[in-house]
C-alpha positions in Angstrom: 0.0 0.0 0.0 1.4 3.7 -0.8 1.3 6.9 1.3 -1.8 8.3 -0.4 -3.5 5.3 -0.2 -2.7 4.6 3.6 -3.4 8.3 4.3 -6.9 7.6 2.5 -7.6 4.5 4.4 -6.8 6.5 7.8 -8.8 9.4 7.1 -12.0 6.9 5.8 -11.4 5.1 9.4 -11.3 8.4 11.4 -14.7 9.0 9.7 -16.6 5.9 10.0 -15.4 6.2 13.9 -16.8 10.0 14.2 -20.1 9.1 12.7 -20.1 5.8 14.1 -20.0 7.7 18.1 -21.3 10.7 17.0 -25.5 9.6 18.4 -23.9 8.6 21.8 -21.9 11.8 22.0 -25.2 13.7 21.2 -26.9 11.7 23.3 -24.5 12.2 26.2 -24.6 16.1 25.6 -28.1 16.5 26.0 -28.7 14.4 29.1 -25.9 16.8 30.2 -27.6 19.7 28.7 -31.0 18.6 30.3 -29.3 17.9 33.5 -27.6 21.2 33.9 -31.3 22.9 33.0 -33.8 20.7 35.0 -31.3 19.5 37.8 -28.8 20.9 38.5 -30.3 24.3 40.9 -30.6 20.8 43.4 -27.7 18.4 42.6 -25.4 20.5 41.5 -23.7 20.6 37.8 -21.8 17.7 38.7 -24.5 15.5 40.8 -22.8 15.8 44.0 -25.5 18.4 45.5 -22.9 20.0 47.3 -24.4 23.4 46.4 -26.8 25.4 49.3 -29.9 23.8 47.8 -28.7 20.3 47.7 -27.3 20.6 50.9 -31.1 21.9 52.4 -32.6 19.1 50.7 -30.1 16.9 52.0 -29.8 15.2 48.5 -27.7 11.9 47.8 -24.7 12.2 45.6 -24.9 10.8 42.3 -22.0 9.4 41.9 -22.3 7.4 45.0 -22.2 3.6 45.0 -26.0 4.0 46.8 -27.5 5.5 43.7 -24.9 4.1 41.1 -26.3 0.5 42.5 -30.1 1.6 41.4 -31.2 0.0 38.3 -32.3 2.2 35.5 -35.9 1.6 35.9 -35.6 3.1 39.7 -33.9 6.3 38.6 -36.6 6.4 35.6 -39.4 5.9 38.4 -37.7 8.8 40.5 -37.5 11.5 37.8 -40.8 10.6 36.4 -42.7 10.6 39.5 -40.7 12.6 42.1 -39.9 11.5 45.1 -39.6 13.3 48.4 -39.1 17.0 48.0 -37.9 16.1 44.6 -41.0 17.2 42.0 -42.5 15.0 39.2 -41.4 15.3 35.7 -44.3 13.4 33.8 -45.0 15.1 31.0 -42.5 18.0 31.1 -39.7 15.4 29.9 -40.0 12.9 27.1 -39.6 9.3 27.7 -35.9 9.8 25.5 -35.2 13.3 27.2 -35.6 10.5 30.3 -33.4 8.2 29.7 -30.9 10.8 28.5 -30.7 12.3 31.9 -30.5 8.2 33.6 -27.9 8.2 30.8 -26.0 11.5 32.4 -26.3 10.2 36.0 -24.7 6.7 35.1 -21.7 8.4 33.9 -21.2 10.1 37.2 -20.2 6.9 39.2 -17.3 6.9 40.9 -14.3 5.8 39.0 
């Protein structure tokens, strides 16, 4: 194989691999973007809810092994129909706009 042609066969992998991730990077901005919008005044921007409000509502940290362990369905439940102080989002999030917020929360576990 020549230069050009390895160049070419690079640059047509680097593409396939952009487009290829490209949904799940969208997808992971906007449960970040809805996060930061409908969240985050309570749990802070980075789900800790170390800010004043978080710490009021005495709020669990997101990336803590206590919510981490809760299945997708639970956190679904939570966001959908409130819990505690926390308020309901039926109808004012879409079932995706849902699960790209679970989505959001998941990659706040603990490392």
């Amino acid at each position: 194989m020549n230069r050009i042609n390895k160049a070419a066969c690079g640059a047509a992998c680097a593409l396939f691999l952009a487009v290829a991730f490209a949904p799940a990077a969208r997808g992971d901005d906007a449960g970040a973007t809805l996060f930061k919008q409908k969240c985050a005044s309570c749990h802070s921007a980075d789900g800790k809810g170390d800010n004043s409000m978080g710490k009021t509502l005495k709020v669990r940290d997101f990336s803590s092994a206590d919510v981490q362990k809760q299945t997708d369905a639970q956190l679904t439940d939570i966001i959908v129909n409130g819990k505690g102080k926390m308020p309901s989002y039926k109808g004012k999030l879409t079932d995706d706009q849902i699960k790209q917020v679970v989505s959001f929360i998941r990659s706040l576990a603990k490392k």
